[in-house]
Every structure is written in structure tokens, then in C-alpha cells.
C-alpha positions in Angstrom: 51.0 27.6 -0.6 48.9 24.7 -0.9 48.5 24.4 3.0 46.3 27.6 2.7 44.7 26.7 -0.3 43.7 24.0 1.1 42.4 25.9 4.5 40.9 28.0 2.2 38.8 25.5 0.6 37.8 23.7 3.9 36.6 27.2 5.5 34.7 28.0 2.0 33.0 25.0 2.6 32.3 25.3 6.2 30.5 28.6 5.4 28.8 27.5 2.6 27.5 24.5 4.4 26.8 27.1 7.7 25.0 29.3 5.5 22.7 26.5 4.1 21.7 26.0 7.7 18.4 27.4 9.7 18.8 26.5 12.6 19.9 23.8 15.2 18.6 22.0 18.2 20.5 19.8 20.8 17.8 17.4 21.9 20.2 15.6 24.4 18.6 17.3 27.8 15.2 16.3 26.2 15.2 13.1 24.9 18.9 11.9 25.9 19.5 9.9 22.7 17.3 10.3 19.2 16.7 7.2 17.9 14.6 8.8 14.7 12.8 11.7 12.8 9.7 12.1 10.8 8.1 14.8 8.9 4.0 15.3 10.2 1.7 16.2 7.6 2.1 19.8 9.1 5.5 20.1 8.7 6.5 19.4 12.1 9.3 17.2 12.7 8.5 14.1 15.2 11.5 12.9 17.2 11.4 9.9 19.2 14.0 9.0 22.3 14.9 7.4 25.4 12.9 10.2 27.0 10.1 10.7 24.8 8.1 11.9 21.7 8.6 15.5 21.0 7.4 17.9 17.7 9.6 20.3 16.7 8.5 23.8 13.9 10.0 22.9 11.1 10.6 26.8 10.7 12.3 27.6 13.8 13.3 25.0 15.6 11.1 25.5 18.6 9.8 22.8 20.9 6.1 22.8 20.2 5.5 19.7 22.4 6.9 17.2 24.5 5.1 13.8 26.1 8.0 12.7 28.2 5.8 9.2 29.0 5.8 8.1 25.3 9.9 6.6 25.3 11.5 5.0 22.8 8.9 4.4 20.3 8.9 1.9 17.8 9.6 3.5 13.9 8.0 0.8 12.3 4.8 1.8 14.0 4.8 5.5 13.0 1.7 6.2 10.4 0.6 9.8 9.3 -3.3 9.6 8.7 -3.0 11.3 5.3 -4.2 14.7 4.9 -5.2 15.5 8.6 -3.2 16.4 11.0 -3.3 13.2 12.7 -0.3 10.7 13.4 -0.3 6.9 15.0 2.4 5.3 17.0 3.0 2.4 19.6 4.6 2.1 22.5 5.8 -0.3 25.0 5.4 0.9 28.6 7.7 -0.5 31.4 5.0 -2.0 32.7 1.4 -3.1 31.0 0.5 -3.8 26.8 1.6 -2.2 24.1 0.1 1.0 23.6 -1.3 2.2 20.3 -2.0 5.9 19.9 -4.0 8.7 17.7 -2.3 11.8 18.1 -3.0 15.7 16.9 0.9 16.3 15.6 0.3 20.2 16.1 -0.5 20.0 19.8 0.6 16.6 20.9 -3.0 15.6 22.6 -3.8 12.0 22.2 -7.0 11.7 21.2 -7.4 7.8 20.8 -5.7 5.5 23.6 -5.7 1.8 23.3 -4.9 1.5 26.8 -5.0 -1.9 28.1 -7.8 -2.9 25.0 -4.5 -4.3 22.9 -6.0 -2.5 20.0 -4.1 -2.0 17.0 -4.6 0.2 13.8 -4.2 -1.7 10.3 -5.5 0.8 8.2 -8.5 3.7 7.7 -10.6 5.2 5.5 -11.4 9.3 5.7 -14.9 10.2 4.8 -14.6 13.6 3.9 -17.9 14.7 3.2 -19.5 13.1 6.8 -16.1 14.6 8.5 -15.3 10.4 10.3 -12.4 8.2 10.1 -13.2 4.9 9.5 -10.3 2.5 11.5 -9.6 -1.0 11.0 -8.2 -2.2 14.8 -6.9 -5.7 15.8 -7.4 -6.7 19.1 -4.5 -10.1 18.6 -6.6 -11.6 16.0 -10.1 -9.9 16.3 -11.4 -7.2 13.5 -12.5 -4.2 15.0 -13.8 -0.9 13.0 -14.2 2.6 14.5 -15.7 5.6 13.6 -14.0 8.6 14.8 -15.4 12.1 14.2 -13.2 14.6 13.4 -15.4 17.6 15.2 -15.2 16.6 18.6 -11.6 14.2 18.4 -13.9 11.6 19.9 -14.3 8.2 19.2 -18.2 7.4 18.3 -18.2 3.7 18.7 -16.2 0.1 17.8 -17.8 -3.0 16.4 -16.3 -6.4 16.5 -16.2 -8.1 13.1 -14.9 -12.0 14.3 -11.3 -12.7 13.9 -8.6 -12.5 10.8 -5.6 -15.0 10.2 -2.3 -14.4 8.3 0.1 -12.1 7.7 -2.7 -9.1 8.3 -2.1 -9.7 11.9 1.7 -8.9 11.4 1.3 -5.9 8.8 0.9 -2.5 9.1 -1.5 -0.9 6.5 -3.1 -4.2 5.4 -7.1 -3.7 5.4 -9.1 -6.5 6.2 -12.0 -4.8 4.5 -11.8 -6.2 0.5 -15.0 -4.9 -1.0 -16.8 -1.6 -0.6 -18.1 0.9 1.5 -21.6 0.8 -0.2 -23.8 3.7 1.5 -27.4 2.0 1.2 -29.6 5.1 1.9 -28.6 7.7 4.8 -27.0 5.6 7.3 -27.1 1.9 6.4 -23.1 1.3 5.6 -22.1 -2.3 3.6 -18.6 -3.5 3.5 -17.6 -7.0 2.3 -14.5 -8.8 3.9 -13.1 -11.9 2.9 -16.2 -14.4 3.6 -18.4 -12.1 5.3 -21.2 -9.1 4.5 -22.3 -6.7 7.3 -25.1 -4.2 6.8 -24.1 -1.1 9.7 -26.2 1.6 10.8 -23.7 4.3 10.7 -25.0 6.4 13.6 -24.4 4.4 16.0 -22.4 1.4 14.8 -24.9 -1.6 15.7 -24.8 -4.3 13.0 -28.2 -4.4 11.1 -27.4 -8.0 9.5 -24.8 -10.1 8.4 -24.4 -12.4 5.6 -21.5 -15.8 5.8 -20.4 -17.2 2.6 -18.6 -20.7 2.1 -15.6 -19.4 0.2 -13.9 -16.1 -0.8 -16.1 -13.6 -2.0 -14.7 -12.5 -5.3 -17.3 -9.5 -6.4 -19.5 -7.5 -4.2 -21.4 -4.5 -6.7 -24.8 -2.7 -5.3 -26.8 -1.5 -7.5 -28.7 1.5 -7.4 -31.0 1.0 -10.1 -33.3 -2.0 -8.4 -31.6 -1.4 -4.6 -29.5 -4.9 -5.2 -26.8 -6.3 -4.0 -24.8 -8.8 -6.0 -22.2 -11.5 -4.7 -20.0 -13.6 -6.7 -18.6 -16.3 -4.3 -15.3 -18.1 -5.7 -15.9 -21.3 -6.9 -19.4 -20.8 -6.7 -22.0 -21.6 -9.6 -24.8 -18.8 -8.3 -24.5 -15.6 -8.5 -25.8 -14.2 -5.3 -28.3 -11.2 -4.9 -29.1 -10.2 -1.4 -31.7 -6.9 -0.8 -29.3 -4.5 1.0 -31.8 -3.6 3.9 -32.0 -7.1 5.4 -29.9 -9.4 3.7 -32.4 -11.4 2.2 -31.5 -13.8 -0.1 -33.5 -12.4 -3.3 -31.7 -14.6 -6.3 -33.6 -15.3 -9.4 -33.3 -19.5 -10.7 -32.0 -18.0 -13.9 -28.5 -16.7 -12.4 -26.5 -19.7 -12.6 -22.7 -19.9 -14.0 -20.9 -22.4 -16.4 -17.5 -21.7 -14.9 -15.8 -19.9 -12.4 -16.8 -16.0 -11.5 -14.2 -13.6 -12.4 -16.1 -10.1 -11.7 -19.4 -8.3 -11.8 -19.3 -4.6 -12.5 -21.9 -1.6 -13.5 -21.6 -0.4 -17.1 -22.9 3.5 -17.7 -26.1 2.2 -19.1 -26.5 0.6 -15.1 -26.9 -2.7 -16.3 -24.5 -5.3 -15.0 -21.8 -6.9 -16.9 -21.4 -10.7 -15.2 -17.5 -12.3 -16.0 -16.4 -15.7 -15.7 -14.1 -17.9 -17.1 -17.0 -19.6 -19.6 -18.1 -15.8 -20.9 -20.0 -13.0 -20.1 -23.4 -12.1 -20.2 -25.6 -8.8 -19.5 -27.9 -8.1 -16.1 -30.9 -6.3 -16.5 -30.9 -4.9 -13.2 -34.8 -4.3 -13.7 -35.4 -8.1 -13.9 -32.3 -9.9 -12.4 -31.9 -11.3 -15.6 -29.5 -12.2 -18.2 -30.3 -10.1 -21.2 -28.4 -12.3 -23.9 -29.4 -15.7 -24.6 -26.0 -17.1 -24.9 -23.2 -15.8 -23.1 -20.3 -14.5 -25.2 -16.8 -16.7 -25.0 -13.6 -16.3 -26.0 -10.6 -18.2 -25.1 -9.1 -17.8 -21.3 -11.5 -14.8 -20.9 -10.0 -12.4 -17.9 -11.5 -9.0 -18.7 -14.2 -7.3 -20.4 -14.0 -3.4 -20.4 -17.3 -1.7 -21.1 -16.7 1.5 -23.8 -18.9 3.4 -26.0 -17.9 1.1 -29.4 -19.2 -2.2 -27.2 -17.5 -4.5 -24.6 -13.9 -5.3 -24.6 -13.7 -8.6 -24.0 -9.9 -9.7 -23.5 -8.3 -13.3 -22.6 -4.8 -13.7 -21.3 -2.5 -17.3 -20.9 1.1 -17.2 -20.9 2.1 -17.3 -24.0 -0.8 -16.0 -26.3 -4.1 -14.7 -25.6 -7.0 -12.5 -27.5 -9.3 -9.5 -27.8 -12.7 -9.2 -29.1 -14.9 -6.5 -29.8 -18.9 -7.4 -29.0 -22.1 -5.6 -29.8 -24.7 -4.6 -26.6 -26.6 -7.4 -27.9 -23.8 -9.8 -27.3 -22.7 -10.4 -30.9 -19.4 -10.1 -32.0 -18.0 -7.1 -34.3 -14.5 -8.7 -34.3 -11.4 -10.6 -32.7 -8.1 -11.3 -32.9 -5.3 -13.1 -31.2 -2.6 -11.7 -29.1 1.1 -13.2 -29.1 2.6 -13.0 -25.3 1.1 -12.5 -22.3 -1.1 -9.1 -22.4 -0.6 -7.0 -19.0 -1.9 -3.8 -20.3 -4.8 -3.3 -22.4 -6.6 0.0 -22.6 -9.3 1.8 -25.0 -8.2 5.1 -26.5 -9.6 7.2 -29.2 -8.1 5.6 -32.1 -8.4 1.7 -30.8 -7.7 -0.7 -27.9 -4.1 -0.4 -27.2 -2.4 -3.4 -26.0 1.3 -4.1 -24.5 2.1 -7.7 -24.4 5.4 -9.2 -23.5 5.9 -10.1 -27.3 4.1 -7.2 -29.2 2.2 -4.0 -29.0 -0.4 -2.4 -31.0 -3.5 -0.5 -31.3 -7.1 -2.4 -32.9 -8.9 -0.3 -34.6 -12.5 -0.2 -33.9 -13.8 -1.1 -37.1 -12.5 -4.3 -38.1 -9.8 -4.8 -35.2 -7.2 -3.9 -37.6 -3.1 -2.8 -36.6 -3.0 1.0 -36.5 0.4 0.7 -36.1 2.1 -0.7 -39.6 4.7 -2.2 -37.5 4.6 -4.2 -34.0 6.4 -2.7 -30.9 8.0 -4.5 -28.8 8.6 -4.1 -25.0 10.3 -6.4 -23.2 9.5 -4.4 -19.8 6.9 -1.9 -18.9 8.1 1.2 -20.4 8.4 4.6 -19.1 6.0 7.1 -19.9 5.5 11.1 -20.6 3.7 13.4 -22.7 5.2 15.8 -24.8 3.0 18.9 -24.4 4.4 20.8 -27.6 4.4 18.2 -29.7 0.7 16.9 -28.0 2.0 13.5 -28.3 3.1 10.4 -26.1 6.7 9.5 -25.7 7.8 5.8 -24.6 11.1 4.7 -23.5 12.5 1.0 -23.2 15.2 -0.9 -24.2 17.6 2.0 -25.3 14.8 3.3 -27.4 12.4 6.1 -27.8 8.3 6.0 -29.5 6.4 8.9 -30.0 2.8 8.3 -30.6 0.1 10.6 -31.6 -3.0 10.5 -30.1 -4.9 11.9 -32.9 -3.7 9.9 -35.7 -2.3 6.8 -33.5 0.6 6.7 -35.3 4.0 5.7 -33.6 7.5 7.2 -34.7 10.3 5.4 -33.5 12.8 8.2 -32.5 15.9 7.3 -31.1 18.1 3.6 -31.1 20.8 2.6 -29.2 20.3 4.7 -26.2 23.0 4.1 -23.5 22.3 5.6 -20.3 24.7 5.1 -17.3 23.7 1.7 -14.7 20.6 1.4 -16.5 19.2 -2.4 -17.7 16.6 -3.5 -19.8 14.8 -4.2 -16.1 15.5 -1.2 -14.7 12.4 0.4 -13.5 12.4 3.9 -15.5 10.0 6.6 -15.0 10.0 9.8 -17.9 8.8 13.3 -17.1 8.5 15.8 -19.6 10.7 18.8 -19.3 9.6 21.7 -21.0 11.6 23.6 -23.9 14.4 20.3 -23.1 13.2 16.7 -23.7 12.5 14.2 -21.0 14.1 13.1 -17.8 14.2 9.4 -17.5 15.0 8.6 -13.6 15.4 6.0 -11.1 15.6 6.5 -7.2 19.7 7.1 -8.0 19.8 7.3 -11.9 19.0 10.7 -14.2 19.4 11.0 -17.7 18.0 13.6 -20.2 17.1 12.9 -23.2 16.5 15.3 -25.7 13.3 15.5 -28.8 15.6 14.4 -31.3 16.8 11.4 -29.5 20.1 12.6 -28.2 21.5 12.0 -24.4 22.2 15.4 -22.6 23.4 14.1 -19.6 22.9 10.4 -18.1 24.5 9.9 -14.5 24.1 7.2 -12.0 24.8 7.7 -7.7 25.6 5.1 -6.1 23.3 4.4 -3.2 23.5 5.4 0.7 23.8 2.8 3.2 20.3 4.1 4.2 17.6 5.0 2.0 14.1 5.9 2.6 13.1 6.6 -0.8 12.9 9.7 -2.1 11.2 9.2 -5.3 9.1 6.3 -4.7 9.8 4.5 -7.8 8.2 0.8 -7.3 9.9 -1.8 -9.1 7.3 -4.0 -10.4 7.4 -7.7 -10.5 4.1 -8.4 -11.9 3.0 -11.6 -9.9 -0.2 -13.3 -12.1 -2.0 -15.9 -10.7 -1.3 -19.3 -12.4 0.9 -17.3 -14.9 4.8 -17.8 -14.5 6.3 -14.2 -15.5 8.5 -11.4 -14.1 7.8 -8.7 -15.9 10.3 -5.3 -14.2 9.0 -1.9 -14.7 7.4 1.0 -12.7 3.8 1.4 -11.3 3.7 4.9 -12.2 4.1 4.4 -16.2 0.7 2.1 -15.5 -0.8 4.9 -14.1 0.4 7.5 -16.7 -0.6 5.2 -19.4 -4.4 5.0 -18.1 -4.4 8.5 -17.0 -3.3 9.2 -21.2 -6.1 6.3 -22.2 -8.6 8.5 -20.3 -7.4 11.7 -21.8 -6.0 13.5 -18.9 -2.6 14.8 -20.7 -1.4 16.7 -17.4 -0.4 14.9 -14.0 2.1 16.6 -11.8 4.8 14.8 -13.0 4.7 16.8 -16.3 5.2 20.0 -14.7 8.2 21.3 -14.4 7.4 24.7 -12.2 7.1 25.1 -8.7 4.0 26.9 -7.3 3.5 27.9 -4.3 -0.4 28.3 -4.7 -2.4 27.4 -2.0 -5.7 25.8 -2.3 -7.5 23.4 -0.1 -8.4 20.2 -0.6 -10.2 19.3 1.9 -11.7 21.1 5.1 -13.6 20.4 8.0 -16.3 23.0 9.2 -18.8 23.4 12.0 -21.6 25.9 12.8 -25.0 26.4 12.3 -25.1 28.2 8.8 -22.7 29.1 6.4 -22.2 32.6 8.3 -20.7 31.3 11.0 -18.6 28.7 10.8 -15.7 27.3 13.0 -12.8 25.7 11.1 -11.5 22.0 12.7 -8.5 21.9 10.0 -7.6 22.8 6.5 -5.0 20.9 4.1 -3.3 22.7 1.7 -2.2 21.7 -2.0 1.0 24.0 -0.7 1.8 22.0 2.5 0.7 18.2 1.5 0.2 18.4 -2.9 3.1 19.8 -4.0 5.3 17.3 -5.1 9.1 17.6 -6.1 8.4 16.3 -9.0 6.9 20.1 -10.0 10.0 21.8 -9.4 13.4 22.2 -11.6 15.4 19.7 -9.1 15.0 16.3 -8.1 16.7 15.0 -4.8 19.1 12.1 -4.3 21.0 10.7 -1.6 24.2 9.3 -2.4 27.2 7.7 -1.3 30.9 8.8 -2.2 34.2 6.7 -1.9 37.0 8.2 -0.8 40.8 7.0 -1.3 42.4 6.1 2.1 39.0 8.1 4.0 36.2 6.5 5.0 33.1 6.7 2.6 30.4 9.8 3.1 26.9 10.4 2.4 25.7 13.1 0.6 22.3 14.8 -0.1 22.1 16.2 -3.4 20.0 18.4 -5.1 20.6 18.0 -9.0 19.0 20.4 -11.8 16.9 18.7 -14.0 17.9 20.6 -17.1 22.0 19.8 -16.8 22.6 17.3 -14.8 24.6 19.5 -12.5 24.3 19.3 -8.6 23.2 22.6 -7.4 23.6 22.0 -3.8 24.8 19.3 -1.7 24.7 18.5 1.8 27.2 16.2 3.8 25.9 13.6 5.9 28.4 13.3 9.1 26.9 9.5 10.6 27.7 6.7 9.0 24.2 5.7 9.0 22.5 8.3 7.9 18.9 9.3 10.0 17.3 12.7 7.5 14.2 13.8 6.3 14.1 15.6 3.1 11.0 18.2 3.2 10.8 18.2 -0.9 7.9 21.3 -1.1 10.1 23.4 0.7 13.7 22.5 0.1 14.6 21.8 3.1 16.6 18.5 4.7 16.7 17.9 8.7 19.2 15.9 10.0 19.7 13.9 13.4 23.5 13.9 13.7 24.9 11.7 16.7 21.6 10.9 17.6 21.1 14.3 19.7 21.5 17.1 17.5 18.7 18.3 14.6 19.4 20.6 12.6 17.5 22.5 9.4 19.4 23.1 6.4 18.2 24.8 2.9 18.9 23.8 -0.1 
């Protein structure tokens, strides 16, 4: 009896499993052995092997191409130019230099060849509206940057910007471009790199002039008001103001600094708010002058934030710091000091919010007053959602839950003594609101649900695969300050949510908790002579590349599951957000597991003994 219980089970779960799957390719007479897979921004799924580079539909499991002289391409080189259908490897031929590649993912053309230049591709920037690429290229430890234009696949020429050192020359993604583009006019293009200014025409790429500081430059802002554009140099005692359209130096003998720059940025007004570590003083752009007669200071002065009440003027040390309030005419409305290092500090519509590592609180605008009758305190960056029904914030850390009202600014603490499975006072939590149920507070392998009145619905934590990728892209953040010895753990993203609430935008995609499948585009590239007749190049989607998993009712993690005298397995699973319970699962058969989850339309592909893909639905 329990023999064919047991068969039973085993053939239900062969059929469930066989059901789940789409379809199934053996890629051994094509590429021999697959080293890896990765998802284009199309869909397609890129396979490298010992034979090749091949795309497969993601749909059907078709061949759409196949570049048999591309073998054995290195992973770590892999880049998908983000929102185009564009992808960027290297490869090592048998004989000759590395290779770097652009290629269209949907046909497999190469439409940018290094060849034998030794170029390779750091980072880019997409220029929608003038339909180029702008790509920074090393060739060994010269800057290059090319303009490639997206209606005829062509490149339209490459400039030499002198030579880089560091770890830039070792890292994929790092830009050696620090300040900028400025567009002076139709086609003069500024960009500012790490001791240098160059002025391009951007037709055809010839440098118009260039501009060599001594040290670091620290600020580069153009203004459009008087056509200026203003350097701060690091360690430097002049601010420096060059006229865009020949580099002339054009600094007045009044711009002079008492300490060391720390910014120069454009307030709304267009005047020119000058920061250094000896105060801060206005720029009429009209004169090059400072407006105030005295600059104002406060104690280890790091930021000022320009708002419609006056400037913002905040200093930070380690252990305590300040904020002040100041008038447009440089006087001061109020201050206060600040216990703890402050690493977030916002305006909202009841005061300046600050979260220090000893206290939090809201100034009022008036008199710089608490808004909050008690202090908060968060020990780590906490996570963030907003509570659409109730129209109000909700924070979690430390085993307990705030609420905060926007409107009134006062903050309701709402649950105590939360305990949620594997989770620390350091772990890097991220909330999401989840309508009609509470909020989801999640790691890469940790989900808990917490309901409005404080209670735990479910909390669960999966131990991790041997290989992860990351599927939810939670950064842990060690906060790394200059001269400032603090680790402070917590998650990008609640930065990002908290200034995204400070600026009144209530609704992100994380906050919604219903799949679309809308389609809208983004971004499109179009040719012809009138708006009758038009040719498109390429259209993204918000279906295809926007929607996140995050806007569905499941969240994916990859976990992996000991087994009493068996070895350990992998498995994909697909948990709903609302119980806690896993809706689906998948069964990784390697050891080492090589997938890619598609998370807009459910869907994981697998390389199983490094020759067979297969499609599988959740």
C-alpha cells in the first residue's frame, strides 16, 4: 500500500511539474556544452557555449539565431543596453585581442566590432530625444566616447579623452564621465571628468576646447541664465567660471572661498547657491557675484537644500550635528542641534524631517520646533510603505511599526516586539503595501506580513541557494562617509521611497499590488519625413521591460531544501504575498543551479546539464 502511494505521489508530481513546462530545447548539437543563459531586453534568452552565442524565443523555443564564431563567451562581460534591444559581450578568439561587441539581440547582427582597436565598453548614456548612445570605451588605459545613432546602427565617430587609472580600468559599468552632459546651444556638448572639461561639437565629435584643472573637480553647474559655467576645484580657494563657448576663463576677483568647496547648485529662482565647509553664500548669476555680504555658517556645514520656506542649511560630524533655517537674504529664521550622525534629512510639508543614528524628528518651519512629542529612534534605515487607505506612511525597524501622517505630521507608534523569522536589527528590510492586508516586509529570502493593527500573519525565512543572482535586488547598505567612522545596514530603496514620499509622490510600483498587462511605450525611435510617414527603428514597452514583480500578488525566491540522508535540492518558489503559502514551485535538478526567472511573465528557464533549456510556467 504505501509502495503505490508513494508511486502515486512521484507520478502526481512528474505531471504537475510536466504540465508547468512549455517547451524544451537540447542545445547539445548547437553549442555542445552551455556554459550560461540570460534574458535580452526582448525576451529572448542568450545562451553562450563551446560552439557559440545563440538567442532562443522565449515563447517557443525556436532558434532565432546562431553566430557559431562567438564561443565561449565570458558572463562577466554580458551587458543589456537598457531599454533598446541592444546587448554587449566579449570574446576571446583563438587567435588575435579580445573582442568587444554591440549586438541587435532580436536578429544577432553586430553592429559595433572592436576588432583589433582593444576597445572596451565601461558604460553609456541613451539620448532619447536625438535617438544616439553615448559610449564610454577603454582602449587599456585610454578614454574613448562614441556616438552611435540608433537610425542607421552606425557608429558616427570616437574621440580620445587621455588616459584613466584605477580600478575603472578593471570594472564594468564604471563611468569615467563625473559631471554633466551640459547641452550649450544646438550641438556644443560639455562633460566634466575627474580633472578635465571638454567642450564637443556633437555632430561630428571634434573637441571645440578643453579645460585642465590641478586637482579633482568637485562641482561643474552651467547656467543658463548668463551662459556660465562654474567649477569648483577641490582644495581650491576660487571658484572658477569659464564661458561655455570657448573656455575662457571669465572669473570675477570677488569669488574667492574661506574653506574647502563642497557644491554649487541652481535654486528655482536661477541664482546659484555656493557650499563650502566655511558657509554658503548666494550667486547672482547676472553679476557673478555674491549677493550676501557675509556668508552664512553653521557648524561642520555639508548641505544646504533650497525650499520655498528658505535654505536648509544642515551640518553633520559623527556624533552630533545641526540644521538651520535661513532667509533669501541670508539671515537666519532658526537652528538647532542634532544628536547622532544625520544620514537623511528631507523637507516635507509639515517640516524638515531628519533620521539620525540617535533620534528622529520633524522641525517645524516656524520656529524649528519637534512635531513629533516624542523622538524616534532608528538604529538602521528603516523600511518604508505608504498605506493608501489610511493616506499615511508606515516605518518598520527594530521589531516596531510608525505610522505617520502627512497632513498632520504626527507619528503613532503601532506595533512592539515584532519577531519575524532570521530577521536582525541590520537586516536590510524593504515594506510594500498590500492592499485590503497590511504590509509585506521582505528580504531576497525573508517574507513576513504584517497586518494594520500590528499583528504578524505570516513571517518565514528560505534558506539560500548555492547560486543566487538576485531576484529582488535588495542592496544592503553600508553607508561609507568620508572621514566619518559608521556602518549604518539598511536598504537603498527605503532612501528612495522616503524622498519619493518627501516629494509627494505616494504611488511607486512597489505599492501596487496588481498585475497589468497594459502596454504603453516609453520610449520609441522614429524616422521619415513628416509625421505621416514614419518608419519605426524600435519600441519598448512598459509590458515587456516596466512591469516589475513587485506589481503582482507573488514574489519569487530561490531556495535551498535539506534533505535527511539525500543530497540537498534547489527550488524556485513562487510564494503569495497575502498567505505566505507557496503557490508553485519548481525543482532545480544541478547542483549549481544556472536559471533565469522572467518575473513579467511568470515564467523560469532552466539550463539543466549544461545542454538542455527548458521553459516552465509558473
Amino acid at each position: 500500500m504505501k509502495t503505490k502511494i508513494l508511486l502515486l505521489f512521484i507520478l502526481t508530481t512528474f505531471l504537475g511539474h510536466a504540465q508547468n513546462k512549455l517547451w524544451e530545447r537540447d542545445l547539445k548539437s548547437e553549442l555542445y556544452q552551455v556554459g550560461w543563459i540570460k534574458q535580452s531586453n526582448e525576451g529572448n534568452i542568450i545562451a553562450s557555449g563551446a560552439k557559440g552565442l545563440l538567442a532562443i524565443n522565449s515563447t517557443n523555443g525556436d532558434i532565432i539565431w546562431h553566430n557559431k564564431e562567438l564561443k565561449a563567451v565570458d558572463k562577466n562581460t554580458f551587458l543589456s543596453i537598457e531599454g533598446l534591444p541592444f546587448i554587449y559581450i566579449e570574446y576571446s578568439p583563438l587567435a588575435g585581442k579580445t573582442r568587444g561587441l554591440i549586438m541587435n539581440s532580436n536578429n544577432g547582427d553586430i553592429v559595433f566590432d572592436t576588432k583589433d582597436e582593444g576597445y572596451r565598453i565601461k558604460n553609456y548614456t541613451v539620448l532619447h530625444d536625438r535617438g544616439i548612445v553615448l559610449f564610454q570605451l577603454l582602449q587599456n588605459k585610454n578614454r574613448k566616447l562614441m556616438s552611435f545613432d540608433l537610425k542607421t546602427n552606425k557608429t558616427n565617430w570616437i574621440i580620445d579623452l587621455g588616459e584613466v587609472g584605477g580600478l575603472l580600468t578593471k570594472l564594468l559599468g564604471s563611468s569615467f564621465i563625473n559631471h554633466g552632459p551640459f547641452f550649450i546651444g544646438e550641438n556644443n556638448y560639455i562633460i566634466g571628468l575627474k580633472d578635465e572639461i571638454y567642450a564637443i561639437n556633437f555632430s561630428d565629435g571634434k573637441i571645440i576646447w578643453k579645460h585642465e584643472t590641478k586637482k579633482k573637480i568637485k562641482a561643474l553647474v552651467y547656467s543658463n541664465n548668463n551662459n556660465s559655467l562654474y567649477v569648483g576645484i577641490k582644495k581650491s580657494n576660487k571658484l572658477l567660471v569659464l564661458n561655455p563657448n570657448s573656455g575662457e576663463d571669465i572669473t570675477p576677483g570677488k569669488l574667492k572661498l574661506r574653506g574647502t568647496l563642497i557644491d554649487v547648485m541652481p535654486d528655482e529662482t536661477g541664482d546659484l547657491i555656493l557650499v563650502e565647509t566655511e558657509g554658503f553664500n548666494i550667486i547672482d548669476p547676472k553679476t557673478n557675484l555674491f549677493k550676501w555680504k557675509k556668508s552664512f555658517k553653521i557648524d561642520f556645514l555639508d548641505q544646504v537644500i533650497p525650499h520655498e520656506k528658505g535654505m536648509i542649511a544642515i551640518g553633520k560630524d559623527e556624533k552630533k550635528g545641526s540644521i538651520a533655517l535661513v532667509s533669501n537674504e541670508g539671515e537666519k529664521i532658526w537652528d538647532t542641534n542634532v544628536d547622532g550622525y544625520a544620514y537623511y534629512i528631507t523637507p516635507t510639508s509639515k517640516g524638515v524631517l531628519y533620521i539620525s543614528t540617535e533620534r528622529s524628528n520633524i522641525l517645524d518651519y516656524e520656529k524649528g520646533k519637534d512635531v513629533w512629542k516624542r523622538d524616534v529612534k532608528f538604529k538602521s534605515i528603516p523600511a518604508v510603505t505608504f498605506d493608501e487607505k489610511e493616506n499615511k506612511v508606515v516605518l518598520f525597524e527594530n521589531e516596531k511599526g510608525y505610522k505617520f501622517d502627512l497632513e498632520t505630521g504626527v507619528i503613532d507608534l503601532f506595533a512592539e516586539d515584532i519577531e519575524l523569522k532570521e530577521v536582525k536589527r541590520k537586516t536590510p528590510l524593504v515594506a510594500e503595501y498590500i492592499k485590503d492586508e497590511g504590509y509585506l516586509l521582505y528580504t531576497d529570502q525573508h517574507m513576513s506580513l504584517l497586518s494594520p493593527n500590528g499583528k504578524v500573519k505570516y513571517t518565514s525565512y528560505y534558506k539560500p541557494a548555492s547560486s543566487v543572482e538576485g531576484l529582488v535586488g535588495v542592496a544592503q547598505l553600508g553607508l561609507a562617509f568620508a572621514g566619518v567612522d559608521l556602518d549604518i545596514k539598511g536598504s537603498m530603496d527605503n532612501i528612495t521611497m522616503l524622498s519619493s514620499l518627501s516629494n509627494g509622490a505616494y504611488r511607486t510600483s512597489k505599492d501596487q499590488t496588481d498585475g497589468t498587462s497594459e502596454s504603453s511605450e516609453i520610449v520609441g525611435l522614429y524616422v521619415g519625413p513628416d509625421e505621416q510617414n514614419m518608419k519605426e527603428v524600435f519600441s519598448v514597452t512598459s509590458k515587456r521591460f516596466f512591469n516589475s514583480k513587485r506589481i503582482k500578488n507573488n514574489q519569487f525566491i530561490v531556495t535551498k531544501i535539506k534533505r535527511q540522508d539525500l543530497p540537498s535540492i534547489h527550488k524556485i518558489l513562487m510564494i503569495n504575498k497575502k498567505t505566505g503559502n507557496v503557490d508553485t514551485q519548481i525543482e532545480l535538478l544541478d547542483k549549481i543551479p544556472n536559471y533565469v526567472i522572467d518575473e513579467i511573465d511568470n515564467v523560469v528557464f532552466l539550463n539543466e546539464k549544461n545542454h538542455m533549456i527548458s521553459a516552465h510556467k509558473f
